[in-house]
C-alpha positions in Angstrom: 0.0 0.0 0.0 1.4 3.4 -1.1 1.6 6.1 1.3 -0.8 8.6 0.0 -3.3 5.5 0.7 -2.5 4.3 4.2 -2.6 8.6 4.9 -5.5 9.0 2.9 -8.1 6.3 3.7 -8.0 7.1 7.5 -8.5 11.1 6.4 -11.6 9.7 4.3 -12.8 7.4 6.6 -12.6 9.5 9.9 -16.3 11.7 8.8 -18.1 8.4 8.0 -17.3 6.9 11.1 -18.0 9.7 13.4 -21.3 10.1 11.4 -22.1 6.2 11.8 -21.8 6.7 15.1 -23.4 9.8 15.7 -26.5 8.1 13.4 -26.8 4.7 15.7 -26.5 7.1 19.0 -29.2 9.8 18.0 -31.2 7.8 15.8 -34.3 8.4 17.7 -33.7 12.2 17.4 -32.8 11.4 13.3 -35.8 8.9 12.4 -38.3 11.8 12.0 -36.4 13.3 9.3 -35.8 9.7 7.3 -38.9 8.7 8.1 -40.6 10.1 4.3 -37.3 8.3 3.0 -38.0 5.3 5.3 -41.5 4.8 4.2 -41.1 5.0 0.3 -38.1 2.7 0.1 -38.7 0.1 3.2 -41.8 -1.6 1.0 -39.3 -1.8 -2.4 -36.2 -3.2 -0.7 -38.3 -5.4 1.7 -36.8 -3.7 4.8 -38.5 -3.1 8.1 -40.2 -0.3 7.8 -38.9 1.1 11.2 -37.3 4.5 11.0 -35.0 4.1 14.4 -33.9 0.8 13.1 -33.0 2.0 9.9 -31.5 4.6 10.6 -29.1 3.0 13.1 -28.3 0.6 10.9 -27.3 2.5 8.0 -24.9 4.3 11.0 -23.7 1.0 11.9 -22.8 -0.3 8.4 -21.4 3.3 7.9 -19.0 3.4 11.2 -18.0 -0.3 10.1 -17.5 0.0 6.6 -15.4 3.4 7.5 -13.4 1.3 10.4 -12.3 -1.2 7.6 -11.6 1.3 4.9 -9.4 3.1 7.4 -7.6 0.1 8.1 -7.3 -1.1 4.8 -9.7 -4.2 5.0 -11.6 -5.0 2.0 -11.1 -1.1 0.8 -13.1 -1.1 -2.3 -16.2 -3.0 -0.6 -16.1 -0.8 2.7 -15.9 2.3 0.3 -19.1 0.7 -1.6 -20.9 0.4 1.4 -19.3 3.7 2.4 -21.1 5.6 -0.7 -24.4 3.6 -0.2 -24.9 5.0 3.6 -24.2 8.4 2.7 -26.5 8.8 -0.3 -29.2 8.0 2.1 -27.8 10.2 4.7 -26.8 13.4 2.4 -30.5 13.1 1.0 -32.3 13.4 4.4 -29.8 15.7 6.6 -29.4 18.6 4.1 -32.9 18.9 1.7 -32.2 22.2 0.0 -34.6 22.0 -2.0 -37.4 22.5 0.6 -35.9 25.4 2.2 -37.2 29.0 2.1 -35.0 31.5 3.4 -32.3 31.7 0.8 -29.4 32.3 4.0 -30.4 28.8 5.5 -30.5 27.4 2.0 -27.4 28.2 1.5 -26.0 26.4 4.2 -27.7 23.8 4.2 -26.9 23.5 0.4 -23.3 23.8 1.3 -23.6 21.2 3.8 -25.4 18.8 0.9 -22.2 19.5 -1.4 -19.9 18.4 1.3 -21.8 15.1 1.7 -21.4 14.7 -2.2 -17.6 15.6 -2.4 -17.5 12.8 0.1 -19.8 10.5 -1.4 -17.5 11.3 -4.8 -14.4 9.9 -3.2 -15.9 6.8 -1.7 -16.4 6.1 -5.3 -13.3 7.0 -6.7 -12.2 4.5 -3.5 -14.6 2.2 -4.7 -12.6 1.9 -8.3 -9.3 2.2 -6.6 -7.6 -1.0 -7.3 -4.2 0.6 -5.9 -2.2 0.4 -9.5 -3.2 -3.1 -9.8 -5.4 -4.1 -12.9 -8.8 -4.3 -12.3 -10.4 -8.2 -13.1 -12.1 -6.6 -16.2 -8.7 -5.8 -17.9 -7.3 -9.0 -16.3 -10.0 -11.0 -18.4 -9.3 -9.5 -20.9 -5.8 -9.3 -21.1 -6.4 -13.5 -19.8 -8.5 -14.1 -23.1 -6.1 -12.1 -25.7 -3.6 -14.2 -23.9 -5.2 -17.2 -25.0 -6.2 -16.1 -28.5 -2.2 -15.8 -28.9 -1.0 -19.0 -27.5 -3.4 -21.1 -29.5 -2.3 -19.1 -32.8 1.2 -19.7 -31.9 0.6 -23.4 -31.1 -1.3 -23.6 -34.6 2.0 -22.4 -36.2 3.9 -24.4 -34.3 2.1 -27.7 -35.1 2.0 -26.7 -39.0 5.4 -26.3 -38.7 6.1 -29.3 -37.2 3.4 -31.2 -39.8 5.9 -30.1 -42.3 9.4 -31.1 -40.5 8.0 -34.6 -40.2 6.5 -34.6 -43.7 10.1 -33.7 -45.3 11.4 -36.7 -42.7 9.0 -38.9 -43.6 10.3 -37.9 -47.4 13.9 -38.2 -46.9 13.7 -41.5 -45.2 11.4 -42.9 -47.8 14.2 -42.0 -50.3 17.0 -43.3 -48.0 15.0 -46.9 -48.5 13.8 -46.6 -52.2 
């Protein structure tokens, strides 16, 4: 692990787990404001439709996913899980949209493009694969592989076809 990465990921990591946190210690103070969210997506996703719960739980995936990124465990699934807990979260802490007074909006729209910038680098983390090739290219690069042995093998045994046929020749002459 490079260190821009094992600086980095902590740096990242440190808002989502104090937010986790903060989510599965207040949710009873949180669940009125996911609760619209709550209600139109429980049905869907077959999920309890129970604001408190939900609401700690998507802190307590966040605060573990953000403890493993931080440490480097399963990065690119904890900074999946990472982005899926905050979309929630960005949506229901900071609605813009239904704000009045243009001074509030604008903080609370501020606040909302914070939680974005942050949701944007749990998905650049999510397609981090640390200057390894990602298993797409590896396929790929696995098949072409492939394609280019067997051609090389089809030469090879043509070539071969043709060493044995002139052997076969000069031996038959050898005896004629």
């Amino acid at each position: 692990m490079t260190v821009v990465r094992r600086l980095a990921r902590p740096m990242l990591a440190a808002i989502f787990i104090k937010n986790g946190i903060d989510q599965v210690r207040h949710a009873g103070d949180l669940a009125p404001s996911a609760e619209p969210l709550v209600h139109r997506v429980a049905g869907p996703l077959r999920l309890p439709d129970d604001p408190v719960l939900l609401v700690r739980l998507n802190g307590a995936a966040m605060a573990g996913a953000g403890v493993l990124f931080a440490l480097g465990k399963a990065p690119r699934l904890s900074a999946v899980v990472l982005a899926a807990t905050a979309t929630p979260s960005a949506y229901v802490n900071h609605p813009f949209w239904s704000e009045k007074d243009p001074s509030v909006r604008s903080e609370v729209l501020e606040d909302f493009l914070t939680d974005l910038g942050l949701l944007g680098g749990a998905l650049l983390a999510a397609v981090d694969t640390a200057g390894k090739p990602g298993a797409l290219w590896r396929g790929k690069r696995a098949g072409r592989d492939a394609q280019r042995l067997a051609r090389l093998a089809a030469r090879e045994a043509v070539h071969a076809a043709e060493v044995g046929k002139k052997d076969v020749q000069l031996a038959a002459a050898k005896l004629g």
